[in-house]
N, C-alpha and C positions, 0 to 999 in steps of 0.2 A: 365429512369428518371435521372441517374446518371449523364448521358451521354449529358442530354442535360445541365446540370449541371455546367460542369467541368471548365467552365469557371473563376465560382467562387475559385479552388483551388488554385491559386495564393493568392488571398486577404488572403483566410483564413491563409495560410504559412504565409503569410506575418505578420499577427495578431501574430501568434502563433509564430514565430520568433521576433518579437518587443516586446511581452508580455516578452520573455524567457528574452532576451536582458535587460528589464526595472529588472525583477526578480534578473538575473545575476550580475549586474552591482551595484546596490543597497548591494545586499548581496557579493559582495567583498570588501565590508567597507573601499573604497579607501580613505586615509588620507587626502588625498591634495584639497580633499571637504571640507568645512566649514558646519557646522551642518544646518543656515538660509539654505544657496545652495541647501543642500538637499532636504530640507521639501521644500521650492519653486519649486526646481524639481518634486517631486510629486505628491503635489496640482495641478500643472500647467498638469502633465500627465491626471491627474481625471477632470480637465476642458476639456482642447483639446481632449478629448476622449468622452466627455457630447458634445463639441459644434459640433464635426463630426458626432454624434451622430443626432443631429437635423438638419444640413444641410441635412444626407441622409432621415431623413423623411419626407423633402418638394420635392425630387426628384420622379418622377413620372416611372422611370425605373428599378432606384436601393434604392426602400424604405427600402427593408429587410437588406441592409446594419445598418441601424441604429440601430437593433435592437443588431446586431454586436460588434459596436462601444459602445454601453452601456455596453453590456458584459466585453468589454477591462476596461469600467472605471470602474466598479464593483471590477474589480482584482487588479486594479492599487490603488483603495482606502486600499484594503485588505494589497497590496503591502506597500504600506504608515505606517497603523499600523506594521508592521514586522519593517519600519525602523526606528520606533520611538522608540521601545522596541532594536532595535540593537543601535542606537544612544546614548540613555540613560541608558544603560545598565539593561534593564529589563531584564525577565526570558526570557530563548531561548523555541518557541513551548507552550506556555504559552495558557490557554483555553483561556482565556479573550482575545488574541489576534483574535482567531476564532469566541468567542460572539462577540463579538464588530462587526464583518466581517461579520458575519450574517445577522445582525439586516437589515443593509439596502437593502442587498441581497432577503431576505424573501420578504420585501414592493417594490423591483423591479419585485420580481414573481408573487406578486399579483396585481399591477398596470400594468406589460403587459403582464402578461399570458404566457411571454417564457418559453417555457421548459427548456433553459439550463440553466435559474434561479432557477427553481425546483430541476434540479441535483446539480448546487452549492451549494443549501442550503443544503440538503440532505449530502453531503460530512462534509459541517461545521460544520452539527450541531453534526453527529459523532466524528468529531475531536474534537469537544468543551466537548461532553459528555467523550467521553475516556480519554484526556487528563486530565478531571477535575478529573476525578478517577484513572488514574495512573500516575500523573504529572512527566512530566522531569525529571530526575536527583535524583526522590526524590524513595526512598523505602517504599512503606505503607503497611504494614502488617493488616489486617480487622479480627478479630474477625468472625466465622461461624457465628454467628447472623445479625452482618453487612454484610459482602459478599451476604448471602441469601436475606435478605429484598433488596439490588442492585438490584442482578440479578433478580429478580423478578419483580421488578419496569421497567426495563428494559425490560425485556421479554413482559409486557403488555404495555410497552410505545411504540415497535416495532409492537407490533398485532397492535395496535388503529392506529399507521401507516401508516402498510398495509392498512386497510380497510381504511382510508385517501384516501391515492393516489389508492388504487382501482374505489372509489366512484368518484374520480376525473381523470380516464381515463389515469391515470398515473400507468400501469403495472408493466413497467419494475423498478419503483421504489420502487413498490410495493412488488416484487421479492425480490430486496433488502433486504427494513424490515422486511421481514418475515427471511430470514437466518438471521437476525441478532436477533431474534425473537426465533428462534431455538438454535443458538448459545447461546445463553443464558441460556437456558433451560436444553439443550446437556451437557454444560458449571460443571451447577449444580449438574446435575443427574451422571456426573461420577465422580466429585471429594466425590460426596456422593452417593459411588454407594452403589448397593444390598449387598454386602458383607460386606463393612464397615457397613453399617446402622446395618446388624443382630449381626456381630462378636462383637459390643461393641454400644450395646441397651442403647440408654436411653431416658429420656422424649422429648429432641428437635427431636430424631429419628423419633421418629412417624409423624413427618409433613413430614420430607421426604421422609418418609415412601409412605406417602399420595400423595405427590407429584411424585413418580414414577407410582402409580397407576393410578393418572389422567391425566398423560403424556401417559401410555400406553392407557389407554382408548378411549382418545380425537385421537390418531394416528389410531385405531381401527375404531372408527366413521369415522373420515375423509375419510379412503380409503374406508371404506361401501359405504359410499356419492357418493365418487370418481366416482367407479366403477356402482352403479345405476343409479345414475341424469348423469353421463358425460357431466357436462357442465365446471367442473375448470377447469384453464389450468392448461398443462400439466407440467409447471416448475414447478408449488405449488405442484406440485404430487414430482416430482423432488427432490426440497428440502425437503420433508417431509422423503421422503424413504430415500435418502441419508444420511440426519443426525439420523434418528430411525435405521438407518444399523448401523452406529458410537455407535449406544447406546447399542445395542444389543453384538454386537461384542467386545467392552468393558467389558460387567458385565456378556458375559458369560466367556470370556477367562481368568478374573480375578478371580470369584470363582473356575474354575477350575485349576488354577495353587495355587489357598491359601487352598484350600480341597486335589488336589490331585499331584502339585509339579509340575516334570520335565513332566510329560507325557500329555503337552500342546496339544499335536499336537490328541488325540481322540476328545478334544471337535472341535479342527478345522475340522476334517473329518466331525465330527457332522453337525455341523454349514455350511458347504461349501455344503455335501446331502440336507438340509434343504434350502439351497439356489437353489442348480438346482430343488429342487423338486416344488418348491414355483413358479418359473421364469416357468419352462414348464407346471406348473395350470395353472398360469397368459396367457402365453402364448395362450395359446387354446383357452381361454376366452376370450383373447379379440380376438382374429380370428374367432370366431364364432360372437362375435358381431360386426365387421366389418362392415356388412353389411347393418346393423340396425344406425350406428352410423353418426356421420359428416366424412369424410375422412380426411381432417385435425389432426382431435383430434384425431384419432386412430394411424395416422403417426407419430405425436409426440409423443404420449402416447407409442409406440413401442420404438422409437427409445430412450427415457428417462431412459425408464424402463430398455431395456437392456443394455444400457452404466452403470448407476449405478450398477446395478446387477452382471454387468461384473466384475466392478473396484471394489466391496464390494468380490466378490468368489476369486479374482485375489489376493488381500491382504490378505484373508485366508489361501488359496491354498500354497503361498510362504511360511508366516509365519509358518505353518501347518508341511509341508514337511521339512522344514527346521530344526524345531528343530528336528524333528525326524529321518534326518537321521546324524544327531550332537550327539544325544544322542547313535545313532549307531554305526557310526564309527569314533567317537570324531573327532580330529581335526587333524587327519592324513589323509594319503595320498587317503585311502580311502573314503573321506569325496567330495575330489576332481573330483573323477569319478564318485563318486552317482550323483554328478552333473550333467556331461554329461547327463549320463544313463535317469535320469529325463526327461530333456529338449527333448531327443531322442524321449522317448517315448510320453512324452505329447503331441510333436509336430504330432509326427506319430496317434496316436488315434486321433487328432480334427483333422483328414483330413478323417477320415471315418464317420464322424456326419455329416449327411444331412438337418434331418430335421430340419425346420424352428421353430417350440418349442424347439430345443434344444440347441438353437444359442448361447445363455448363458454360455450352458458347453463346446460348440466348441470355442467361444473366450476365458473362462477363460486357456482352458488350451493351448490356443496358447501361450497365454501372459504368462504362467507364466514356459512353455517349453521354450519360448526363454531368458526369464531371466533366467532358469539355465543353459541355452546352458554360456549365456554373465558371468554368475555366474564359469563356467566352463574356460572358456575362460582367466579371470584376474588371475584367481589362480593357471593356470597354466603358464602363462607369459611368453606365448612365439608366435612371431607374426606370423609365418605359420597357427595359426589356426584363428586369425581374418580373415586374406586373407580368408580364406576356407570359413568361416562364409559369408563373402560379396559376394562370389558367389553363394553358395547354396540360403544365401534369393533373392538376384539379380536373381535366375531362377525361383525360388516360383514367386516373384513380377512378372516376365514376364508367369508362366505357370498361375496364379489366376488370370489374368489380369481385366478381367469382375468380380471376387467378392470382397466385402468390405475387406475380408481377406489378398490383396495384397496390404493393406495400412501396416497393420502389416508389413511385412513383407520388404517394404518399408522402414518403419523408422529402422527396425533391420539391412537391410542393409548399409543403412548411417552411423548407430553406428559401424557396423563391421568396415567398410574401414575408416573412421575417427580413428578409435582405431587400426585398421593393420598401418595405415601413421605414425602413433605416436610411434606403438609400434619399428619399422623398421628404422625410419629414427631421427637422435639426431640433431630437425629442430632447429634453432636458431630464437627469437619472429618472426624476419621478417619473415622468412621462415612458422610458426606459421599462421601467417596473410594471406598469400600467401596460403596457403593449403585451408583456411577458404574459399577464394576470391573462388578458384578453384572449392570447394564443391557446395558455392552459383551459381555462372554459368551454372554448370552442370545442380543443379536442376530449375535455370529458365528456363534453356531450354526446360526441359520436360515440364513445366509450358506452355513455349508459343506453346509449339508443342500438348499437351491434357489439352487448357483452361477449356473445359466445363467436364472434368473429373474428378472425385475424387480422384484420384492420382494425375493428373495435379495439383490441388487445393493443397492437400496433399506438393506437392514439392514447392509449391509457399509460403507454410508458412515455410519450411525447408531453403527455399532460405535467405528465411527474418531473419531466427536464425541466417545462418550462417553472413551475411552481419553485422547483427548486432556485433556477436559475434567478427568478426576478426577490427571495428571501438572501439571493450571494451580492445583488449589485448594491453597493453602495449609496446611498442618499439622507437630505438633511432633515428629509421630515418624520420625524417620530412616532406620531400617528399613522401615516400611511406604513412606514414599516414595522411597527406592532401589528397592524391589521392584516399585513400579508405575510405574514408567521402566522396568526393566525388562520389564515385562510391554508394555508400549507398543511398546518397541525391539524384542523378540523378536516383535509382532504383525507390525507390517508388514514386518519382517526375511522375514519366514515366506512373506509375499504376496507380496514382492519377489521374491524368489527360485522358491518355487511357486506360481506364480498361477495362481487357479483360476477365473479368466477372459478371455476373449480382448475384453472388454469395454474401450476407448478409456477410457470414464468410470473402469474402476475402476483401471487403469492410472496414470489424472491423480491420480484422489483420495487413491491411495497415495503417491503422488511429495507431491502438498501436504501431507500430512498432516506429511511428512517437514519438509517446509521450514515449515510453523506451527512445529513443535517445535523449532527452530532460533530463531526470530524469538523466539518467548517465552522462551523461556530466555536468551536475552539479555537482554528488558527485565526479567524479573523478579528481584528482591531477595534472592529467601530464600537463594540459594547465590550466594559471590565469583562475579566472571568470574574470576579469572584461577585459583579451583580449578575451576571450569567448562573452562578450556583445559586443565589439565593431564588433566582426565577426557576430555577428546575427544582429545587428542594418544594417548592409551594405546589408546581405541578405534579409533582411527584405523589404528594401528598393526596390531593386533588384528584389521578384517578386509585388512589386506594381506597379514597371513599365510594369512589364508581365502583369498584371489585365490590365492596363489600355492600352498596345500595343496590347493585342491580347485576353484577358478573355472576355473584355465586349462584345465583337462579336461572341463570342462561349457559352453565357448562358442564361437560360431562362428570359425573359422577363415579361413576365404575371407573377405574383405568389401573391398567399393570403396572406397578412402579415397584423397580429393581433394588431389593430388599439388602440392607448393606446396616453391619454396625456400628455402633457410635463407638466402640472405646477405641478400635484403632484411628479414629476419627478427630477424639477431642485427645491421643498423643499429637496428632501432626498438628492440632493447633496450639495444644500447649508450649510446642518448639517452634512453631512460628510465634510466639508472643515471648520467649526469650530470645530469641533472636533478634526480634525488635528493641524491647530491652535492654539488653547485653550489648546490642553495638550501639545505642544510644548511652550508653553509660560510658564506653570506653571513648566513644568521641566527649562527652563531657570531662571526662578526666584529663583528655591533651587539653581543651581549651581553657583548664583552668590549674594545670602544671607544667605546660610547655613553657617554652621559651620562646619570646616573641620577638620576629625580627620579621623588618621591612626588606620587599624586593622591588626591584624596578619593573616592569614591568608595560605593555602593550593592549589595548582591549579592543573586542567584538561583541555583537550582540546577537544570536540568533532565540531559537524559539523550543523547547527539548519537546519530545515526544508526551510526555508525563508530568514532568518537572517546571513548567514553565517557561519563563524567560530567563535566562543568563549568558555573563559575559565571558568569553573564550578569552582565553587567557596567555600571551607567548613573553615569557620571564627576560631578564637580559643573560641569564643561567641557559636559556634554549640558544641563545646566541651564540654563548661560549662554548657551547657542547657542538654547535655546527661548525664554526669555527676549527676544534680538533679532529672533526672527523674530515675537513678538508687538509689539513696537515697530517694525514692518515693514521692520527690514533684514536683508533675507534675502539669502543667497551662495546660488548655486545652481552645482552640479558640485564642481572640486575649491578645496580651500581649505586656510588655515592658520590652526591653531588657534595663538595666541601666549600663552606659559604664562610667569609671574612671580614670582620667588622669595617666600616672604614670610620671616617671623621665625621661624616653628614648624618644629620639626626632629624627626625621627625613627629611632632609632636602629636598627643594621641591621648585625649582624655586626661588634661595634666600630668601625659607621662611620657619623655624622651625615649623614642624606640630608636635604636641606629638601622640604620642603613646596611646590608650586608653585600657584598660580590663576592663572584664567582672565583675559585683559587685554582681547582682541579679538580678531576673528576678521578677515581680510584676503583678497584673490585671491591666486591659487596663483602669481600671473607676480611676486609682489612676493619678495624675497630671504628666505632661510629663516635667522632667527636663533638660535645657538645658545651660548652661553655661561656665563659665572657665572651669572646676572642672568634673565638672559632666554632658553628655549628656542622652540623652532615644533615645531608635529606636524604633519603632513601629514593631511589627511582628504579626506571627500567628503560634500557633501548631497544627499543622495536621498529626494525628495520629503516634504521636510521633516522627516529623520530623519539626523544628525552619523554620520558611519561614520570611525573612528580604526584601525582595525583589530585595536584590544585591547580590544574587547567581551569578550570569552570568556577564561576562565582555564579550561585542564585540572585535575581533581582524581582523585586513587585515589577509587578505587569506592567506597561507603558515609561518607566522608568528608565530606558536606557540612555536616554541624553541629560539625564543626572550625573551618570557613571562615567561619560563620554572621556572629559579629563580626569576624571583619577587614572597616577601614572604610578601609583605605590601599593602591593598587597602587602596587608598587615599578616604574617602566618607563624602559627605555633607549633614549636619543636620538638619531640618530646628524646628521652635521654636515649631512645633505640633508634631515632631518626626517622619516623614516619612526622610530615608536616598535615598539619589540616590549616584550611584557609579560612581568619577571620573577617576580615573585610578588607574592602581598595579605599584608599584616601587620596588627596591630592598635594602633591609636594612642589611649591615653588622652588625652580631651581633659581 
């Protein structure tokens, strides 16, 4: 299917390189653009991305492109609000930036049925939710009554969800909300766990009281279900055991270190018997119903149960062992060898467990024999014994070669000779990079020489770290890191296009690999965004002439695409393009009838999600608002900040701005004053943190130790008292 496919990976590179490019470019706040320029820029992306959009739905070969091309303008509107809030200096990562980006997102998912509208809203409306409860920049401290009614709200707002996109054939988003669904619940249950609730009882206890018990209960039922009906899939089994492991493993290892101190490590023996003994029940069980069952579900349902199960006995096991041979032979040299000794043995007893119920305690104690062998290894710092390591697991991986166990063993040898190269040789970055290039090679090799194997497979996502990894290290030679971007881009270009697996994982871990190398190269420094956009605008370019030199002849032709019409289509984009508009017009009209007055002010620099770089912002107005809410007069919701001329003046384009401070702070129903003398800003308190809406000032890329001393924002008033922020200057005092 892929395959006959692949034609189209051009286009999409190409989307996904113009999209980065339009992202990139935007958010390096280049100066020498005029504020109109931009927003025309924009708009004009969210058209020309609507009108390709409709040219490819009247083509009778390449119709699914349009659904494509709406996708682009979806992101490019979202793109649009990000620069309007970086333009006019709104909040950075702001919720209202992701509702706003929602809204039409949702009414494109339900006017044509795309799934990838489904996941983008899905993604927004998370960010819109999170954000609006842990905003940027800001620290909100909640009350257990607040936090609880949240989480709670949340936790049934992710169940309703789930069974949403379940009901509507949408699994894997289904998936989703439900660990967000558990997280929630997980969330609660350990910050109020079993011990605190009993150690200091009181009457809100007993809800949470309640609420552990019908958290245990409901996970009780569920796996009854599970295990009798066998019809859920098998990730809801997945997430349910994985996060109830989290819970478990928490509130027992917590009362027994607050009952009984250092000697942690009895309840981990406890707890890790309890786990193999549970895993080789389970096990038997479902191998006697095996036969009875779909073969699907029992293969997943295997293979779920024992990865969890593994990764829950594995976190024990270390934890477990650990302190207890700390509390043995403290932190001397002894401490060192138990290490070895450990790993020796662990490793040696899971190679005499055969049977297939006990696969549980044969992987936990691979996994956790080779981290003390690795645990043994750094502590004693010296690199003849990684060498040693990287051969012994390199003969393991070649004598297990036909069992799952020579993947282990596989990735402990890459760690060994990555860690022997390091510890042996004082590589300088290039050299650094060079080693990385070297690792990657290697393991494509194995890749293209055992495709359809799980080591092959195995070394093909090794190869991808490594590539990735030696395109993220830093160094000074230009050449060599052009050339291994290159070698990165032409790797998975190659797998994209030729894949030499019909493997789901290697399919995903290509795709991610793609979208890491997107992600870091944005936050990272060493290269502008905005010569970072102009290098994806030319590649971008570059494979559309691939689509259309060689893609359209290599992909499928016939395909179903979900037939949706344009007029409800070009309403949601005509309102997103006055909406762009319209609030660019109303920010232009404060900044050129307000009233302008200087504040004192404090600066940070961090990096916004969309937006670029700008500086966080704390006024001597946030000072004065802490201030009365430690003399306990606290405003709560919206309010007016009242600002008062003083004597000091600052000069500003041949024009004397004064200086204002802080007078007091009033309710939002009292009249907003604005004049010589005296202005109002509009704000809001949220939970005990001043929100003005000129926290954030935009700055071009690399520019923050420009900004460093300005200690004055210039901001304009306007007569209903919303401020927008023009710019920071600096003021000798």
């Amino acid at each position: 299917m892929l395959l006959h496919k692949r034609g189209d990976i051009p286009y999409i590179l190409g989307l996904i390189f113009l999209i980065a490019g339009v992202i990139y470019f935007f958010a390096s706040n280049w100066p020498l653009l005029d504020r109109p320029v931009k927003i025309g820029l924009s708009m004009l992306m969210i058209a020309a991305s609507f009108a390709a959009s409709l040219i490819y739905k009247k083509s009778t070969t390449f119709a699914y492109l349009s659904n494509w091309w709406l996708l682009v303008s979806s992101i490019a509107f979202g793109t649009s609000i990000a620069l309007i809030g970086q333009m006019y200096n709104s909040h950075a990562d702001s919720y209202l930036l992701f509702l706003i980006w929602l809204i039409p997102v949702v009414l494109f998912a339900i006017a044509t049925k795309y799934q990838p509208f489904f996941w983008l809203s899905f993604l927004l409306l998370e960010l819109t939710i999170w954000l609006k409860i842990y905003p940027v920049g800001l620290w909100i401290d909640y009350s257990d009554m607040q936090e609880a009614a949240l989480y709670f709200l949340l936790m049934v707002f992710h169940l309703v969800l789930f069974y949403v996109w379940q009901k509507a054939r949408l699994e894997k988003l289904g998936f989703l909300a439900l660990i967000g669904a558990q997280y929630c619940a997980v969330f609660l249950l350990i910050k109020h766990s079993l011990y605190a609730i009993f150690s200091n009882f009181t009457s809100f206890s007993f809800i949470y009281l309640c609420f552990h018990v019908v958290y245990l209960v409901l996970m009780v039922w569920f796996w009854r279900k599970f295990m009798s009906e066998r019809k859920s899939h098998p990730v809801i089994m997945a997430v349910h055991l994985l996060f109830f492991g989290f819970y478990i493993i928490y509130n027992a290892f917590l009362i027994y270190i607050m009952v009984f101190g250092e000697t942690i490590f009895y309840t981990g023996f406890l707890l890790l018997i309890a786990v193999f003994g549970f895993s080789i029940y389970i096990l038997q069980k479902l191998s006697k119903m095996a036969k009875e069952t779909e073969k699907k579900w029992s293969y997943y349902t295997y293979k779920f149960f024992v990865g969890i199960l593994s990764f829950l006995g594995t976190i024990i096991a270390i934890s477990s062992i650990s302190s207890f041979v700390v509390l043995l032979f403290g932190f001397g040299i002894g401490l060192k060898y138990s290490f070895l000794f450990i790993g020796v043995i662990a490793v040696v007893f899971s190679l005499f467990i055969s049977k297939k119920e006990w696969v549980v305690v044969r992987l936990t104690l691979q996994v956790t024999g080779i981290a003390f062998l690795f645990f043994f290894s750094y502590t004693h710092g010296e690199a003849w014994f990684f060498w040693l390591l990287a051969v012994l697991f390199s003969l393991m991986t070649v004598l297990f070669f036909s069992l799952r166990e020579s993947l282990l063993y596989y990735v402990a040898a890459n760690s060994a000779l990555m860690s022997a190269i390091f510890f042996s040789f004082n590589l300088p970055e290039e050299g650094v990079k060079l080693t990385f290039l070297l690792l990657g090679l290697l393991n494509a090799l194995l890749f293209l020489k055992q495709p359809v194997r799980r080591l092959g497979l195995l070394a093909y996502l090794l190869s991808l770290s490594y590539f990735f990894i030696m395109t993220a290290v830093e160094g000074h030679s230009v050449i060599l890191s052009v050339f291994l971007h290159l070698v990165f881009a032409g790797y998975f270009y190659f797998h994209l296009v030729y894949p030499k697996s019909t493997s789901r994982l290697y399919q995903w871990a290509t795709w991610a690999a793609v979208a890491a190398f997107f992600i870091w190269k944005y936050y990272e420094l060493v290269w502008k965004l905005l010569h970072k956009s102009l290098a994806f605008f030319i590649v971008s370019a570059l494979f559309f002439l691939i689509f259309h030199w060689w893609g359209r002849r290599h992909t499928e032709k016939a395909r179903d695409v979900q037939n949706w019409s344009w007029k409800p289509i070009i309403v949601i984009l005509i309102m997103q393009l006055l909406f762009i508009g319209l609030t660019s017009w109303q920010k232009e009209q404060l900044l050129q009838n307000g009233e302008l007055v200087a504040l004192e002010l404090e600066p940070l620099d961090p990096r916004s999600l969309l937006q670029g770089d700008y500086v966080q912002l704390n006024y001597a107005i946030h000072r004065a608002y802490q201030e009365e809410q430690q003399d306990g007069k606290f405003t709560k919701g919206k309010l007016h900040a009242e600002l008062r001329k003083t004597a000091k003046n600052i000069s500003y384009h041949g024009t004397e701005v004064a200086i204002y401070e802080p007078v007091r702070f009033t309710r939002a129903d009292q009249p907003v004053i604005v004049n010589e003398e005296m202005v109002t800003i509009q704000g809001k308190s949220h939970y005990g943190n001043l929100n003005l809406g000129i926290e954030h000032f935009f700055i071009p890329e690399n520019t923050g130790r420009d900004w460093e001393e300005k200690n004055i924002a210039l901001v304009r008033v306007s007569k209903n008292g919303d401020a927008l922020l023009v710019t920071l200057v600096k003021h000798e005092k």
